[in-house]
PAVO-386059 format. One record per atom (N, C-alpha, C, O): y, z, x; residue in one letter; atom name. Coordinates in steps of 0.2 Angstrom, whole numbers, plus 2048, in hexadecimal, padded with zeros to 3 digits. Atoms other than C-alpha are relative to their C-alpha. Layout:
N
Y / Z / X / a / CA;
...
! end
This chain:
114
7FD / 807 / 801 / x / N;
824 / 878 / 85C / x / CA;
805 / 801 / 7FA / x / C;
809 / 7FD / 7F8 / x / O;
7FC / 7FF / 806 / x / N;
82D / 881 / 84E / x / CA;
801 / 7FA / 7FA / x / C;
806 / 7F8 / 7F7 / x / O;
7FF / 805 / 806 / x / N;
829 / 874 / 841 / x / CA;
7FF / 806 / 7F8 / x / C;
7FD / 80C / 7F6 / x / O;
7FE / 7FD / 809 / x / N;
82C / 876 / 82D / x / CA;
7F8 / 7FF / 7FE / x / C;
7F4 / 7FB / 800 / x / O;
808 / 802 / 806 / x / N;
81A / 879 / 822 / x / CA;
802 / 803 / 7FA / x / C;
804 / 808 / 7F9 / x / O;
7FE / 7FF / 804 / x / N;
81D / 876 / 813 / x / CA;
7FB / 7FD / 7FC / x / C;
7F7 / 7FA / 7FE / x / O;
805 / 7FF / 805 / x / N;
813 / 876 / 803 / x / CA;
802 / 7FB / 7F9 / x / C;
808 / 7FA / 7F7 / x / O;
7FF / 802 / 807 / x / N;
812 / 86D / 7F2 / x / CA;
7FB / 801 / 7FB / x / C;
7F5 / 802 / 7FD / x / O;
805 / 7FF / 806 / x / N;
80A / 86E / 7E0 / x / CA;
7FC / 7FA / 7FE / x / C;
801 / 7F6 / 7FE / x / O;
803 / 805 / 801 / x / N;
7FE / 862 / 7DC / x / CA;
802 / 7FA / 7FE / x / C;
805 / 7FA / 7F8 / x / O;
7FE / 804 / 802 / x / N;
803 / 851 / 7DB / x / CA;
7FD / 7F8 / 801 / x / C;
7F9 / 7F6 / 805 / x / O;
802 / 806 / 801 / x / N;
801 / 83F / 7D4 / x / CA;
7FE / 7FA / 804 / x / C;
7FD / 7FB / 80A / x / O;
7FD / 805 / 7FC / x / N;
801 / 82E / 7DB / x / CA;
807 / 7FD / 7FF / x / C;
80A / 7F9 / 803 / x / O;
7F9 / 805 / 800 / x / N;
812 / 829 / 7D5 / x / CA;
804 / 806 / 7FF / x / C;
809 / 806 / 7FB / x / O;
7FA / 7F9 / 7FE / x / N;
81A / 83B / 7DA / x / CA;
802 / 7FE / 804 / x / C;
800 / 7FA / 807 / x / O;
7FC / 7FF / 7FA / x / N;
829 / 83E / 7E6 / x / CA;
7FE / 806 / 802 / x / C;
7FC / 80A / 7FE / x / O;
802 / 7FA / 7FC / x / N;
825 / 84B / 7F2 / x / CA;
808 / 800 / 806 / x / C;
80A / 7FC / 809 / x / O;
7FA / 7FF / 7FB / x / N;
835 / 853 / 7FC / x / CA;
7FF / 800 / 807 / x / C;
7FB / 804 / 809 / x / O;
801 / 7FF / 7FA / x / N;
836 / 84F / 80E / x / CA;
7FD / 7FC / 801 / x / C;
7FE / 7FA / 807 / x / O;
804 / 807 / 801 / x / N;
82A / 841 / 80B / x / CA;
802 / 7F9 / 7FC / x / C;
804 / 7F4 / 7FF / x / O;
7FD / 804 / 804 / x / N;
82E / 837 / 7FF / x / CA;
7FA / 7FC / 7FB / x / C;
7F5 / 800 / 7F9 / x / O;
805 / 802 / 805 / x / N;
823 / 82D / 7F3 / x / CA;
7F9 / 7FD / 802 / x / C;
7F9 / 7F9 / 807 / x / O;
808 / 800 / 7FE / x / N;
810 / 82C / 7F4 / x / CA;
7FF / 7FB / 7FF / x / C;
7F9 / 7FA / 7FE / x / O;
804 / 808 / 804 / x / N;
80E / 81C / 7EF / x / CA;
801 / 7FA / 80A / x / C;
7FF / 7F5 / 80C / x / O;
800 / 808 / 7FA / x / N;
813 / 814 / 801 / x / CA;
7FD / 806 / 806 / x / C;
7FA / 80B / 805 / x / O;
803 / 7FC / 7FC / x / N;
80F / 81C / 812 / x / CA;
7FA / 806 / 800 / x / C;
7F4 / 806 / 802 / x / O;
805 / 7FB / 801 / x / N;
809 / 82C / 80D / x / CA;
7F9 / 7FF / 7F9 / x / C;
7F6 / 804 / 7F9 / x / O;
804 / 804 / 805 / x / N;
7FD / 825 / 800 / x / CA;
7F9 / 804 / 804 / x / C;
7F6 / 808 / 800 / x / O;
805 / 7FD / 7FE / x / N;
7EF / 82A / 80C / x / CA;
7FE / 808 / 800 / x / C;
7F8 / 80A / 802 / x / O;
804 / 7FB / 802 / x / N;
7EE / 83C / 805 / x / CA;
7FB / 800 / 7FC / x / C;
7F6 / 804 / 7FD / x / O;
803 / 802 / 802 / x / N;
7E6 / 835 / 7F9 / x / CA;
7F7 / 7FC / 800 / x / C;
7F2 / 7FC / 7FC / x / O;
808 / 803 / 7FA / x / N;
7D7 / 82E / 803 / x / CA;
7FE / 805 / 803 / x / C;
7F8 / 805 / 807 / x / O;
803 / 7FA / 7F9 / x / N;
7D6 / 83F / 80C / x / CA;
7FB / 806 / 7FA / x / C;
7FC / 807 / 7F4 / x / O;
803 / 7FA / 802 / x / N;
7C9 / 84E / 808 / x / CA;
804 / 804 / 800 / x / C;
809 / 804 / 803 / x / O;
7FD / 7FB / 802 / x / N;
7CD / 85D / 803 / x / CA;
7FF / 803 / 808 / x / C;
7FA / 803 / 80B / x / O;
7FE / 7FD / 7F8 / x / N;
7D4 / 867 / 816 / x / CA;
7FF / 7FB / 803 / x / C;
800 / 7FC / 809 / x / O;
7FE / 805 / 7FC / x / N;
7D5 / 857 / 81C / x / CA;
807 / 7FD / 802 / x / C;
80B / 7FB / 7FD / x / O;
7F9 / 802 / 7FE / x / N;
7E4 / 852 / 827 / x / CA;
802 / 7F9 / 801 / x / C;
7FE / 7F5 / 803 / x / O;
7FE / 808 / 7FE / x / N;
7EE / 842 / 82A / x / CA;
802 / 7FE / 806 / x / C;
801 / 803 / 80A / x / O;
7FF / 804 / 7FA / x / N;
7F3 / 838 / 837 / x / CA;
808 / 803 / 7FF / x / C;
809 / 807 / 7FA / x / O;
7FA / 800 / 802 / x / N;
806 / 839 / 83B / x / CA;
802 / 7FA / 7F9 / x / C;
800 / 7F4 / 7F8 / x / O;
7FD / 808 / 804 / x / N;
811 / 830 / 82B / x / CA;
806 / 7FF / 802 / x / C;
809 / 804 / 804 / x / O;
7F8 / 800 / 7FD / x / N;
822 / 829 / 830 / x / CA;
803 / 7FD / 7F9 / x / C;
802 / 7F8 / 7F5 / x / O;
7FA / 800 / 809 / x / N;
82F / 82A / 81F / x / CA;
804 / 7FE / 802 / x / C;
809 / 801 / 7FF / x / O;
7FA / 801 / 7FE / x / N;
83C / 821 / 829 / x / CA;
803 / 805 / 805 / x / C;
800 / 806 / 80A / x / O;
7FD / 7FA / 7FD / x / N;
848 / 831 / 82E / x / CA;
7F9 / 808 / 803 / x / C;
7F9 / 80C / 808 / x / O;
805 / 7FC / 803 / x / N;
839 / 83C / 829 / x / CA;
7FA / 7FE / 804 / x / C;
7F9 / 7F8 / 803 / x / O;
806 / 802 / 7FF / x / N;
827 / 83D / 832 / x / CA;
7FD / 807 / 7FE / x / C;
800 / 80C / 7FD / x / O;
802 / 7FA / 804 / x / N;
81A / 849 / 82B / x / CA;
7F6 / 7FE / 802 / x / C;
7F3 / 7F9 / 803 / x / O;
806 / 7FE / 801 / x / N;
808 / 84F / 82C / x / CA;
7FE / 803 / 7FC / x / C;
801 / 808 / 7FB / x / O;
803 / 7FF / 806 / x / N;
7FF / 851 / 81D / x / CA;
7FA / 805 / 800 / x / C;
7F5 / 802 / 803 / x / O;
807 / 7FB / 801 / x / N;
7F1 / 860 / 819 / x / CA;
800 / 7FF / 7FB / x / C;
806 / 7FF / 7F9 / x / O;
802 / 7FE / 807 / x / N;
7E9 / 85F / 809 / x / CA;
7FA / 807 / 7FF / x / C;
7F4 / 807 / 801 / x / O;
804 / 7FA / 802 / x / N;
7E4 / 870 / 804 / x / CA;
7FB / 7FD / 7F8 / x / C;
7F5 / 7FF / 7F7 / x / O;
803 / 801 / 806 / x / N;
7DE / 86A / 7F2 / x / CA;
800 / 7FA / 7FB / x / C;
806 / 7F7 / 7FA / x / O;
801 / 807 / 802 / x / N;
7D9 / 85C / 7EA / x / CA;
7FC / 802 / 7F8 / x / C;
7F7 / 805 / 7F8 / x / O;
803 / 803 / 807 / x / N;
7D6 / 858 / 7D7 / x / CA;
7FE / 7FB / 7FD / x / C;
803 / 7F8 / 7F9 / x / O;
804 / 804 / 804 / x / N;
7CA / 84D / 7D0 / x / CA;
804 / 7FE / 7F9 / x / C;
808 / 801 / 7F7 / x / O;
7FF / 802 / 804 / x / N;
7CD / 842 / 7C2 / x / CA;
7F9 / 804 / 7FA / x / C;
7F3 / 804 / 7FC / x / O;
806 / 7FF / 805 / x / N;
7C3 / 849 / 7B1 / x / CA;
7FB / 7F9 / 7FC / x / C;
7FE / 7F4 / 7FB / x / O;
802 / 805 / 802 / x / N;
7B6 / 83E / 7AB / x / CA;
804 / 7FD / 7FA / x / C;
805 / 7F7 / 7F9 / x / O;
7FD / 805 / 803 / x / N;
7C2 / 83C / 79C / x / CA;
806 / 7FB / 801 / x / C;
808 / 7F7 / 7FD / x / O;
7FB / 803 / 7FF / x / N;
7D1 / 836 / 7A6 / x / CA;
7FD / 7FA / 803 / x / C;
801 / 7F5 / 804 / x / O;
804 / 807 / 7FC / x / N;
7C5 / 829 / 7AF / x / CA;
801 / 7FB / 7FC / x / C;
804 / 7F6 / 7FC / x / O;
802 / 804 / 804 / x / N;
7BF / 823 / 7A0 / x / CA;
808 / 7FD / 7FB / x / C;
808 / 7F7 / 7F9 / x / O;
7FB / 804 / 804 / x / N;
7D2 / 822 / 797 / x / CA;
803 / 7FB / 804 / x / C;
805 / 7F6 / 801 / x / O;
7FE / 805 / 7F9 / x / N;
7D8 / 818 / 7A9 / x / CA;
7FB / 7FA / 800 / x / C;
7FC / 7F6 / 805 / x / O;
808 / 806 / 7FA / x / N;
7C7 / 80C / 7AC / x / CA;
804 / 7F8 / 7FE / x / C;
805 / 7F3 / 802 / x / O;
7FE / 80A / 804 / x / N;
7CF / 7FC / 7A2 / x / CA;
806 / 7FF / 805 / x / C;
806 / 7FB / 809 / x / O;
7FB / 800 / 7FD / x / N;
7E0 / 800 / 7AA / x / CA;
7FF / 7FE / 809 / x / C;
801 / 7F9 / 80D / x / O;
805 / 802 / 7F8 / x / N;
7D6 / 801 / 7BD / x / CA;
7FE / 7FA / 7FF / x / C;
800 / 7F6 / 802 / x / O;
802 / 806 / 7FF / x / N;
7CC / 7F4 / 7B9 / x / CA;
804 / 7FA / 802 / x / C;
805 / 7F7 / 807 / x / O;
7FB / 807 / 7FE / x / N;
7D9 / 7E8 / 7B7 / x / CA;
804 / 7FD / 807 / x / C;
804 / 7F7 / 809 / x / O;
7FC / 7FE / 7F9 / x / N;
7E3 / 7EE / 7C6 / x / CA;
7FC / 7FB / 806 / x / C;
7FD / 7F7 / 80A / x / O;
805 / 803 / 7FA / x / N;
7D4 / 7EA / 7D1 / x / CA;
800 / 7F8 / 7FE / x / C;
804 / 7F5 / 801 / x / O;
801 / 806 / 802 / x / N;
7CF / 7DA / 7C8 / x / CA;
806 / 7FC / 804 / x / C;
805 / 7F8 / 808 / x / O;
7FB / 803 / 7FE / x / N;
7E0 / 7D4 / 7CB / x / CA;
802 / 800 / 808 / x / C;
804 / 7FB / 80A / x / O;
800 / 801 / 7FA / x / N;
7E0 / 7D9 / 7DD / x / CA;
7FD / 7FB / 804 / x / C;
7FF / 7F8 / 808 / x / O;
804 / 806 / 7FC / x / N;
7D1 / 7CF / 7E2 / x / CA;
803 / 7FA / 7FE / x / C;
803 / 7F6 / 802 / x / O;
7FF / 808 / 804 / x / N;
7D7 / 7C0 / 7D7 / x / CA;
806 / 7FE / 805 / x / C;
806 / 7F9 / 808 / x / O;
7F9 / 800 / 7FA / x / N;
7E8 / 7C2 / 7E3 / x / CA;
7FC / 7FF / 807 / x / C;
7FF / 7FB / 80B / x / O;
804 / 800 / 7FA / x / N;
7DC / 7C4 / 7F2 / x / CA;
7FE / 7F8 / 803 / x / C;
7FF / 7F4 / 808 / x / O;
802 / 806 / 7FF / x / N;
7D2 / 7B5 / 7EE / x / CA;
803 / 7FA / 802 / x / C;
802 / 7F6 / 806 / x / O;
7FA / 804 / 7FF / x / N;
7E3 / 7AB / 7E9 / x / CA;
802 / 7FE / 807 / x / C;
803 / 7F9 / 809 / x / O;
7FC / 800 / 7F9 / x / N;
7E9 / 7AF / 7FB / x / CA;
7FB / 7FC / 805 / x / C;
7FD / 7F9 / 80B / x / O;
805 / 804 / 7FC / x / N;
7D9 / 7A8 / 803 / x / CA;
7FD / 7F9 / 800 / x / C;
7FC / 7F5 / 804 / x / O;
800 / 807 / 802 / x / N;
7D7 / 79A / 7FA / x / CA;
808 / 7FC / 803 / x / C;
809 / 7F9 / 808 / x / O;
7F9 / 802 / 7FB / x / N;
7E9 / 795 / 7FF / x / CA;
803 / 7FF / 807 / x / C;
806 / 7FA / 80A / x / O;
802 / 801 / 7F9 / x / N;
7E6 / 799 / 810 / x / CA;
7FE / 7F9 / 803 / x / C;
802 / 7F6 / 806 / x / O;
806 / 804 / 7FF / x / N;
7D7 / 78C / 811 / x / CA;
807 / 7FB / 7FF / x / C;
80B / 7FB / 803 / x / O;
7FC / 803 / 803 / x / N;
7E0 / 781 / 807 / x / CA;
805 / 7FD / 805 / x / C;
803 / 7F8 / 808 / x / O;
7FD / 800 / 7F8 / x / N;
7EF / 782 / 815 / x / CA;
7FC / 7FD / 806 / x / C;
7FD / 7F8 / 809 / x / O;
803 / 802 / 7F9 / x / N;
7E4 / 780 / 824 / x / CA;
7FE / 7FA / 7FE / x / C;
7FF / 7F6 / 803 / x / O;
803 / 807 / 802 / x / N;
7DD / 772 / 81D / x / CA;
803 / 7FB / 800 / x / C;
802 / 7F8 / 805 / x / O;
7F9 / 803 / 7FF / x / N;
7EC / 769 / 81A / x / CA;
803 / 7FE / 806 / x / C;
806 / 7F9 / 805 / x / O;
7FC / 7FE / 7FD / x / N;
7F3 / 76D / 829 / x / CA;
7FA / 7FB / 806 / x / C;
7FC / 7F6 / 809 / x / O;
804 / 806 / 7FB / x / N;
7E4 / 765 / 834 / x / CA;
7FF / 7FA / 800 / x / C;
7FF / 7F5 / 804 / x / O;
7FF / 809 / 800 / x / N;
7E4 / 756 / 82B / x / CA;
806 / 7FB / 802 / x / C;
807 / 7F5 / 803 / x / O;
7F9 / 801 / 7FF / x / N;
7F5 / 755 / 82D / x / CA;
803 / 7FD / 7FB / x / C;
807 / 7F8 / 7FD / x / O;
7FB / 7FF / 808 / x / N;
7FB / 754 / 81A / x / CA;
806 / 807 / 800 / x / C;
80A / 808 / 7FB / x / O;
7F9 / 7FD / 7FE / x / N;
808 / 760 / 820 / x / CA;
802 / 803 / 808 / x / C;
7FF / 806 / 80D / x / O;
7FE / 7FE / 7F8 / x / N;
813 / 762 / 82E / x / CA;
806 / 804 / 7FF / x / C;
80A / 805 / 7FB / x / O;
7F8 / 7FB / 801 / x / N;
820 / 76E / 833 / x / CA;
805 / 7FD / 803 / x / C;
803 / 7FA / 808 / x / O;
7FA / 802 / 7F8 / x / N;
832 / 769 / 83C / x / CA;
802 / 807 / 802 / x / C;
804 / 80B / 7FE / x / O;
7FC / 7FC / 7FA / x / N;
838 / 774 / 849 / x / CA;
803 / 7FD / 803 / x / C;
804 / 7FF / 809 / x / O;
7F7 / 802 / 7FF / x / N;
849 / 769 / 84B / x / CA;
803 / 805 / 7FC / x / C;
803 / 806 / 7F6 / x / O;
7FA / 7FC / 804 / x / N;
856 / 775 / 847 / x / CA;
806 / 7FA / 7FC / x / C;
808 / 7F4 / 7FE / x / O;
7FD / 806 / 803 / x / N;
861 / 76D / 83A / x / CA;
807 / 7FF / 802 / x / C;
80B / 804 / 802 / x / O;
7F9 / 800 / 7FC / x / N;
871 / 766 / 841 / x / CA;
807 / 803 / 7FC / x / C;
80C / 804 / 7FF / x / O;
7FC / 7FA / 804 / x / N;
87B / 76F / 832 / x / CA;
7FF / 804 / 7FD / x / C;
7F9 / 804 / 7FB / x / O;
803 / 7FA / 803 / x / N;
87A / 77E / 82A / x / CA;
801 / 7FE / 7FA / x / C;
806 / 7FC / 7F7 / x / O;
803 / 7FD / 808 / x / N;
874 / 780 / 81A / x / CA;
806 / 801 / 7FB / x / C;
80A / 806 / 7FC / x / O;
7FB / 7FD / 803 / x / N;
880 / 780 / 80D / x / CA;
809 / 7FF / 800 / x / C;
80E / 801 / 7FE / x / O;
7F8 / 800 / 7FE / x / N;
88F / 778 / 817 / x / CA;
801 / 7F5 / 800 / x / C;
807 / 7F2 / 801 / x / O;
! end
């Protein structure tokens, strides 16, 4: 099939990788993979790519321990976001049945702004 394999040196989560682009979006899932484990296809826009991960490094117990409050938070603030977004939900549907909010779907007979 004549494709490129190409290689790189161990890298973070908020590196750039050539040909891919930044780990933090799509390709994010090496991250999650075992060590010789492959990916699914990733699509980079122009760019798609299959990922091997030959080698994976662990965090040391003292980079755990210097990041925990930093992580902690991170999560904490995600469920708090999670929660936020379901409560709101509820909240909405609720509203919505009793019929304390209604939508219109009349288009408005002038445009916005004229």
């Amino acid at each position: 099939m004549k494709l490129q394999v190409k290689t790189s040196d161990l890298v973070g989560r908020d590196a750039q990788v050539a040909d891919i682009g930044s780990l933090s979006g799509a390709a994010s899932v090496v991250f999650t993979m075992p060590k010789g484990g492959i990916s699914g296809p990733i699509n980079e826009g122009v760019n798609g790519s299959v990922i091997q991960l030959t080698d994976k490094q662990e965090p040391t117990a003292e980079d755990i321990a210097k990041n925990f409050d930093a992580s902690r938070e991170k999560l904490l603030d995600q469920q708090r976001q999670e929660a936020f977004s379901v409560f709101v939900d509820s909240i909405m549907d609720r509203y919505e049945k009793a019929g304390a909010i209604t939508y219109s779907h009349k288009k408005p007979d002038t445009p916005l702004g004229n």
